[in-house]
C-alpha positions in Angstrom: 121.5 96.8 80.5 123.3 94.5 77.9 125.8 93.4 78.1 128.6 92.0 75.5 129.9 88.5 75.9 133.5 90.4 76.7 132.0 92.1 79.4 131.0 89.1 80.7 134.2 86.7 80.4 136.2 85.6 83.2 139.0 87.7 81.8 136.6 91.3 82.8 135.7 89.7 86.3 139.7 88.8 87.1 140.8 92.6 85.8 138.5 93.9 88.8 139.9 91.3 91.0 143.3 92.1 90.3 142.8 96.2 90.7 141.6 95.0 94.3 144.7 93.4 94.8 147.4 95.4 93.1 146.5 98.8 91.5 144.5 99.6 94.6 146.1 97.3 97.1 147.8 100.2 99.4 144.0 102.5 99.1 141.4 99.5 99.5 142.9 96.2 100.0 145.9 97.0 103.2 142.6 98.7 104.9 140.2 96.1 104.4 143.0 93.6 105.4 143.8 95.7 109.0 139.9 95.9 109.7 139.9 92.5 109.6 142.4 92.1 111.6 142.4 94.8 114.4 138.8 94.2 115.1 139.1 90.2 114.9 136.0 90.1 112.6 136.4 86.9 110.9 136.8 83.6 112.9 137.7 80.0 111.4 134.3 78.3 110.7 132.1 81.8 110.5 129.5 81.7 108.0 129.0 84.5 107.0 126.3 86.6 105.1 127.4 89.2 102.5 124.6 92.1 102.4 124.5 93.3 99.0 122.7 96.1 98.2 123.4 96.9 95.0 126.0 99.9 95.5 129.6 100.7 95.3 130.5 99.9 98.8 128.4 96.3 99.0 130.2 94.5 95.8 133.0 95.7 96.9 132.8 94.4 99.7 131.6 90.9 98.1 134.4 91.0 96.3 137.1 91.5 99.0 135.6 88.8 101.1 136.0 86.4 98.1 139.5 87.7 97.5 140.5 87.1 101.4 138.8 83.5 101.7 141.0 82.8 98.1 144.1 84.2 99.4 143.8 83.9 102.9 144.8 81.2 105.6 141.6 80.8 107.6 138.4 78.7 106.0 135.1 80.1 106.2 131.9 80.1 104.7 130.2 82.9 102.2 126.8 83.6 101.3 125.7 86.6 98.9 122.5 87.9 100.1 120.3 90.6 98.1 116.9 91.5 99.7 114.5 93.0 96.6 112.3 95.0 99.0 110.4 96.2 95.8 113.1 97.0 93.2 111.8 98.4 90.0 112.9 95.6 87.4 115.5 97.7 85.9 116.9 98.3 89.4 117.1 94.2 89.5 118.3 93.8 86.5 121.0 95.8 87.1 122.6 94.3 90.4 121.6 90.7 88.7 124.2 91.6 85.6 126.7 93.3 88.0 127.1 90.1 89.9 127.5 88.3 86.8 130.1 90.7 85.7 131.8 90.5 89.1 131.5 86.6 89.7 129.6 86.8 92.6 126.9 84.0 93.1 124.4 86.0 94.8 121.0 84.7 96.1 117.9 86.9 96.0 115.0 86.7 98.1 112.1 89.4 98.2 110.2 91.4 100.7 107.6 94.0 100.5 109.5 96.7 102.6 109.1 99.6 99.7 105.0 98.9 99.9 105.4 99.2 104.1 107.1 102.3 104.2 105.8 104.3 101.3 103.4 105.9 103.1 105.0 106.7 106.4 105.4 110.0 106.8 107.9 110.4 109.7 111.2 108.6 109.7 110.7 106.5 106.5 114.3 106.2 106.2 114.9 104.5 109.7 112.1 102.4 109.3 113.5 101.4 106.2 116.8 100.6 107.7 115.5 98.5 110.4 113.0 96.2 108.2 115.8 95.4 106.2 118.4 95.0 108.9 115.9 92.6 109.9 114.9 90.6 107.1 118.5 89.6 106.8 119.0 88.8 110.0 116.5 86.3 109.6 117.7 85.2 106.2 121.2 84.7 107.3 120.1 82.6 110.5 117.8 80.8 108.1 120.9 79.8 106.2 122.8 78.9 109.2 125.6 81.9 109.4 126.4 83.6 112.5 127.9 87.0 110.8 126.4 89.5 108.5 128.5 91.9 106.8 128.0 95.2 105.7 129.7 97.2 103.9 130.1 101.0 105.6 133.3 102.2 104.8 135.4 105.3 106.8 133.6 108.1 105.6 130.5 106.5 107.2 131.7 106.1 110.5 133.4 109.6 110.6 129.7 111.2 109.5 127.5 109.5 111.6 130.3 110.7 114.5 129.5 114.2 113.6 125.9 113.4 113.0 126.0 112.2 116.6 126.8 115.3 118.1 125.5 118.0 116.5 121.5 116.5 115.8 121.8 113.7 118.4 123.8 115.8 121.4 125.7 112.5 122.1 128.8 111.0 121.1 128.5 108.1 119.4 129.9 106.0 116.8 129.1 103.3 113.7 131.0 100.5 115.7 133.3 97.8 113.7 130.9 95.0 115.0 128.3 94.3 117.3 126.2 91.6 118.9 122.5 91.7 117.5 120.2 92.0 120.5 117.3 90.6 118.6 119.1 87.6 116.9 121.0 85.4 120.0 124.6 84.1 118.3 124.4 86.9 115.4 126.8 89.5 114.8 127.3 92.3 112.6 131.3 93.2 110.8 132.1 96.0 108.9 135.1 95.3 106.7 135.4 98.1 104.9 135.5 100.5 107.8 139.4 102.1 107.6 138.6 102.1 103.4 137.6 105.8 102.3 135.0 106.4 100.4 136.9 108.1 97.2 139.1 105.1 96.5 136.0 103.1 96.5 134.6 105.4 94.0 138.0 105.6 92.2 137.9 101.7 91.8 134.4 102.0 90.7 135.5 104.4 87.9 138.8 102.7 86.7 136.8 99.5 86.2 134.4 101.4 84.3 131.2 99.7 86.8 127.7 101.0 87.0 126.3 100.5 90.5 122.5 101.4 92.0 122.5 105.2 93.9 119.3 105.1 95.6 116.6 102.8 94.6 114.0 104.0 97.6 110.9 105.3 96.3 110.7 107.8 98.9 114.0 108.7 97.9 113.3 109.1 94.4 109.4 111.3 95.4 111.5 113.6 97.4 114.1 113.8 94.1 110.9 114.8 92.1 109.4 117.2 94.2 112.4 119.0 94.4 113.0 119.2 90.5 109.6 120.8 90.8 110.4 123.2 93.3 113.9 124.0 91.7 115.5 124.0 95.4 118.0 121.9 96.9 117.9 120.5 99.8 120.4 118.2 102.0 120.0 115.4 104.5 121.7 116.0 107.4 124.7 113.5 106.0 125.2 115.6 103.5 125.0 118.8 105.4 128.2 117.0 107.6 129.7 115.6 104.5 130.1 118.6 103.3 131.1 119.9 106.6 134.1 117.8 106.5 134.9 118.5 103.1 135.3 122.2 104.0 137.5 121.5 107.2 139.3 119.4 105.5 141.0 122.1 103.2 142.5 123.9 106.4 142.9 121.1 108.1 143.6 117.6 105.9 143.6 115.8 109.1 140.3 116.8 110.1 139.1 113.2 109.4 141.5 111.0 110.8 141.0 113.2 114.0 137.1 113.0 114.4 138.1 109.3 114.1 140.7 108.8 116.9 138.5 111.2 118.7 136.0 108.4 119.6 139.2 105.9 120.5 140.6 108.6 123.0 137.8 109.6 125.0 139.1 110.4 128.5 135.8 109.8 131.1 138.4 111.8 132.9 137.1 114.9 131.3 133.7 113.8 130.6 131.1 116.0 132.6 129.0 112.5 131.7 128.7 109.1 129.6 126.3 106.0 129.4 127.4 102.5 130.4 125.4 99.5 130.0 122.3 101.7 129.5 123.0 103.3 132.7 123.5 107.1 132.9 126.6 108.3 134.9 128.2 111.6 136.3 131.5 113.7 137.0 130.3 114.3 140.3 129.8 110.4 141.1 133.5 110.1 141.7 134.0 113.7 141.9 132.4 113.5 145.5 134.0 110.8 146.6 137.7 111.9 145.5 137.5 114.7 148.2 136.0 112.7 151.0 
């Protein structure tokens, strides 16, 4: 991609700066801001590692946690991290001019992640998932940060809900941050998790950016195969995206309720639920109330 020398003046990375901050300050910004907050994700003195993987949601992300270290009260450190597990060079090339567009100073360090997995035939995607997870674990404690951040938004965490309970016959939920069991003093935030996924791609389109889909190469083998068989076919996120879509036009609160559902749960009316890796039952206290 080239890119004119307009493109990439100051002037084009303050424009996307600014919509973060005033054209889509109620949609994007506010949320980002109460995540933050509500969740008490950043600390002063955190060093954190920004996970960019070339979408939408992670330079957006970047570029909200520049925005709230420039605005904001508290001092902390950032660090832009993208992982080339075995980008074709276009795929590269594009985050590389993207963060030069956006102002991000991002530091790239490769892997060989797409040459592991190519060949697995069950669960590529997972596997995937949790060789990258852990190369930047590892890259982030090498560069001496405690956080990692990532940049799931609302509609993720509503999905993988509904994912949860109809293939996983559990409830469970994308949580706001967690404590990494295989990296001692590491955690993982989620910034973006009350910011919805259309206002990301809104922003996305209003300041005319080109971001990576998919760069897997299973991803894009399945794509092809399917072009051959002229069928369509859906993950499973899809399937419930979908599914929410279509609930929401009876119900346009169908979201924010699958949301609150996992913040109300009464063990009160739970037949049973997992605590500390230990199973437990109604009848535990059931027994013991009529004694």
């Amino acid at each position: 991609m080239n890119l004119s020398e307009n493109e990439k003046s100051p002037a084009r990375q303050e424009d996307i700066e600014k919509t973060i901050i005033k054209q889509y300050r109620k949609s994007i910004w506010r949320p980002f801001v109460k995540a933050l907050n509500e969740y008490d994700m950043i600390r002063p003195g955190d060093e954190i590692a920004v996970c960019i993987s070339g979408g939408k949601d992670s330079f957006l992300l970047a570029k909200c946690m520049q925005e709230i270290l420039r605005h904001g009260k508290m001092e902390f450190g950032l660090h832009f991290l993208v992982m080339d597990p075995g980008y074709h060079p276009d795929n590269r090339n594009l985050i590389e001019e993207n963060a030069r567009i956006m102002g991000i100073p991002v530091q790239i360090f490769d892997s060989d992640i797409f040459d592991v997995v190519v060949d697995i035939k069950e669960s590529p995607c997972y596997l995937c998932a949790r060789m990258r997870r852990g190369w930047l674990y590892a890259k982030a404690k090498e560069l001496g940060c405690n956080k990692i951040a990532l940049g799931h938004h609302f509609d993720d965490v509503i999905e993988t809900i509904l994912m949860s309970m109809l293939y996983g016959a559990q409830v469970n939920t994308m949580m706001p941050k967690l404590h990494s069991t295989n990296f001692p003093g590491m955690e993982l935030i989620r910034p973006l998790y009350f910011v919805k996924e259309t206002d990301i791609l809104d922003w996305k389109e209003y300041n005319k950016l080109r971001f990576l889909q998919c760069a897997c190469r299973f991803t894009e083998q399945i794509a092809r195969e399917r072009a051959l068989e002229e069928e369509v076919h859906s993950s499973k996120r899809q399937e419930v995206k979908e599914l929410i879509r279509e609930l929401e036009k009876v119900n346009p609160n169908v979201a924010k309720n699958i949301f609150r559902s996992v913040e109300n749960v009464n063990l009160d009316a739970c037949i049973g639920y997992v605590k500390d890796g230990k199973r437990h039952h109604f009848l535990e206290t059931y027994r013991r109330e009529i004694q």
